[in-house]
C-alpha positions in Angstrom: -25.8 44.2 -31.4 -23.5 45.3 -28.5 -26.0 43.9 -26.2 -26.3 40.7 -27.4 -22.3 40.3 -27.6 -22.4 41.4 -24.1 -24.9 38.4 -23.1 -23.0 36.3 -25.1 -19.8 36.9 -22.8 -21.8 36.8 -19.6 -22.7 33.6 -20.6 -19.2 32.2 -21.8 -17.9 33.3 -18.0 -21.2 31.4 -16.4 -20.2 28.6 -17.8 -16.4 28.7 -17.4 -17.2 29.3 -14.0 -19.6 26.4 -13.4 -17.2 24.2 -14.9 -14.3 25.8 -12.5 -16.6 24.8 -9.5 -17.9 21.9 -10.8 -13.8 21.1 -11.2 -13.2 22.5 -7.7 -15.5 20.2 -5.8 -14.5 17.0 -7.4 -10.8 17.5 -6.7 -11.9 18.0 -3.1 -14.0 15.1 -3.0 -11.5 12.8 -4.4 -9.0 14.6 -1.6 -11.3 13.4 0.9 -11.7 10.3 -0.4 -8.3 9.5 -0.3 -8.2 10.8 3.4 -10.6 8.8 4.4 -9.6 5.5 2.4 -6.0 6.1 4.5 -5.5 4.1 7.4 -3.9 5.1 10.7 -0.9 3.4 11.9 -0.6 1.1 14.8 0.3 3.0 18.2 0.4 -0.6 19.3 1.6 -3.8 19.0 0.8 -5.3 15.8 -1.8 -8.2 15.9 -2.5 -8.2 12.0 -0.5 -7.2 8.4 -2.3 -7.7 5.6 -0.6 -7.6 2.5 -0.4 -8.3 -1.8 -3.2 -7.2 -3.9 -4.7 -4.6 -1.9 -4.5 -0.6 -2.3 -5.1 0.9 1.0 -2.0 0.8 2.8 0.3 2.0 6.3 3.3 1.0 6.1 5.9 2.9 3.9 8.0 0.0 1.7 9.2 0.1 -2.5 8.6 -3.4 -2.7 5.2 -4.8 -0.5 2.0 -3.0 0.0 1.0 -4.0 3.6 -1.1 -2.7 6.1 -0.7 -3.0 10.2 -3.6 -3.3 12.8 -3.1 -2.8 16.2 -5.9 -4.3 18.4 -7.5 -0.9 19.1 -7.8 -0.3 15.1 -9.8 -3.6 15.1 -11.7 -2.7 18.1 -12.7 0.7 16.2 -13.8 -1.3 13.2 -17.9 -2.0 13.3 -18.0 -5.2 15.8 -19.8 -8.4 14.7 -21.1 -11.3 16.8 -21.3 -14.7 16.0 -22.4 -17.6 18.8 -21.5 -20.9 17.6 -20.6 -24.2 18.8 -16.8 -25.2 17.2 -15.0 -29.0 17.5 -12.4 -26.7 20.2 -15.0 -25.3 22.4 -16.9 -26.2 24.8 -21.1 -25.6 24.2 -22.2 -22.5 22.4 -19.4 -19.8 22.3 -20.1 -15.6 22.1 -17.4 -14.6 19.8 -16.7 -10.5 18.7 -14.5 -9.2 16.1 -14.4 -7.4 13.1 -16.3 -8.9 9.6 -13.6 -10.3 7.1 -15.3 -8.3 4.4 -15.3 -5.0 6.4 -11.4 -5.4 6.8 -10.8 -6.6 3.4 -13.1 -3.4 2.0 -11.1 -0.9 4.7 -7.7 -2.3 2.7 -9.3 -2.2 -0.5 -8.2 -5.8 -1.3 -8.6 -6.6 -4.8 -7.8 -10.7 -4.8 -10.1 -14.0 -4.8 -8.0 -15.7 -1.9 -6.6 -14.8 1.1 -3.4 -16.9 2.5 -4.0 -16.9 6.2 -1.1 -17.3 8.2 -1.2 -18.1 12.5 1.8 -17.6 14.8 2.7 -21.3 14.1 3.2 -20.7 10.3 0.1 -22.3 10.4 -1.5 -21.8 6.7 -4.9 -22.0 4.9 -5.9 -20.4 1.5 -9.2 -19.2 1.9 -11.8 -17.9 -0.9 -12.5 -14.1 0.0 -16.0 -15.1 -1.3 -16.9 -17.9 1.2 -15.8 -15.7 4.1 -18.1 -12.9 3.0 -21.2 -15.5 1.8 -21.2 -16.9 5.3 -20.2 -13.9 6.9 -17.2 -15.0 9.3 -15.3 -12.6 11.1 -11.9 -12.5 12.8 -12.5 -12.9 16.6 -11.0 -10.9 19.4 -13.5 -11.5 22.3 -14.5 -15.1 23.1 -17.6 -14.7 25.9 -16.7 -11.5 26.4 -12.5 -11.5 27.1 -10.0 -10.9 25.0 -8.6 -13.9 23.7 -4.8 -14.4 24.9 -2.8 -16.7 22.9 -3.3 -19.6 25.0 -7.1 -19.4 24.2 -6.1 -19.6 20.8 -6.2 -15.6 20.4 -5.3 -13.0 19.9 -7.2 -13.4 16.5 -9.7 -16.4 15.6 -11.2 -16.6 11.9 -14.9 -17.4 13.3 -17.5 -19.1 10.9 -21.2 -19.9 12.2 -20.8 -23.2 12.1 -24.2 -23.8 13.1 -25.7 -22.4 10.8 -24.0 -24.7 8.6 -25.2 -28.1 7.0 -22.7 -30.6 8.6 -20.8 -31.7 5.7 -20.0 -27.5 5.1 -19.4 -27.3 8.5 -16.6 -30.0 8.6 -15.4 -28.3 5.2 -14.7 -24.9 7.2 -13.2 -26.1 10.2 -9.6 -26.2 8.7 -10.2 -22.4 7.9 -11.1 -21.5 11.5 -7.4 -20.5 11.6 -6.4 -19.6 15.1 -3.6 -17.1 16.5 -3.9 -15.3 12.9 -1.2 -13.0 12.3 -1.2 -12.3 8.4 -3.3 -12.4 5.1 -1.9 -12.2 2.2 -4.6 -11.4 -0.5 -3.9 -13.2 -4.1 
């Protein structure tokens, strides 16, 4: 008998102590989850806040949730290309930047729309899913330079337009915002 109450004790501390390290590594997985879901903050000038329904955020404040992007944390995003033709260019155009979705996933935005703002106070509401179904991205290279503000930069929201029936294509050229400087996600 004293055996078997001895087993039955082993086996009540196995499985406390499975369940302590089962415990143990999914606390530090969430911990690194949250590390890696933080974003730096700009060293630079800021080019970009994003702000409203979004969860991933850098800049301290009680009543907004934004987040800052300095050109070099676009730059370290994943690049995309697009080479389009556009109404405001001249023949096919090589445009670089980071995918709308991939900066909208890296803030954790939770909205349908996104209010798109340009240096001019400028502003178009766009639907979050017709910039990821046609995969536009927001341009910071046109042929290979970074755009300066006269060449509508620094930012461009890019769509491939020619990939684009014509009667979309005309649809979408009102959200080709140029000199973006905000999104606020609704």
């Amino acid at each position: 008998m004293t055996l078997s109450i001895f087993q039955a004790s082993l086996r009540q501390c196995a499985v406390a102590l499975t369940a302590a390290w089962i415990s143990a590594v999914v606390c530090a997985s969430a911990s690194q989850a949250k590390e890696q879901a933080a974003l730096s903050s700009p060293t630079q000038a800021v080019v970009l806040s994003i702000q409203g329904d979004i969860q991933n955020t850098n800049i301290e404040s009680s009543d907004v949730l934004r987040a800052d992007f300095d050109m070099a944390m676009l730059m370290a995003m994943p690049a995309q290309n697009i080479e389009t033709t556009t109404p405001w260019t001249q023949g096919v155009v090589h445009f670089e930047g980071v995918s709308v979705t991939d900066i909208l996933s890296r803030v954790a935005a939770k909205g349908v729309e996104g209010e798109f703002s340009a240096l001019n106070d400028y502003t178009v509401r766009i639907p979050l899913e017709d910039l990821s179904q046609f995969g536009a991205i927001i341009a910071y290279r046109m042929n290979g330079e970074l755009m300066r503000v006269r060449d509508k930069g620094p930012l461009w929201v890019i769509y491939p337009l020619d990939t684009l029936t014509q009667p979309q294509s005309v649809q979408y050229h009102d959200r080709m915002i140029w000199q973006l400087r905000s999104i606020i996600v609704k």
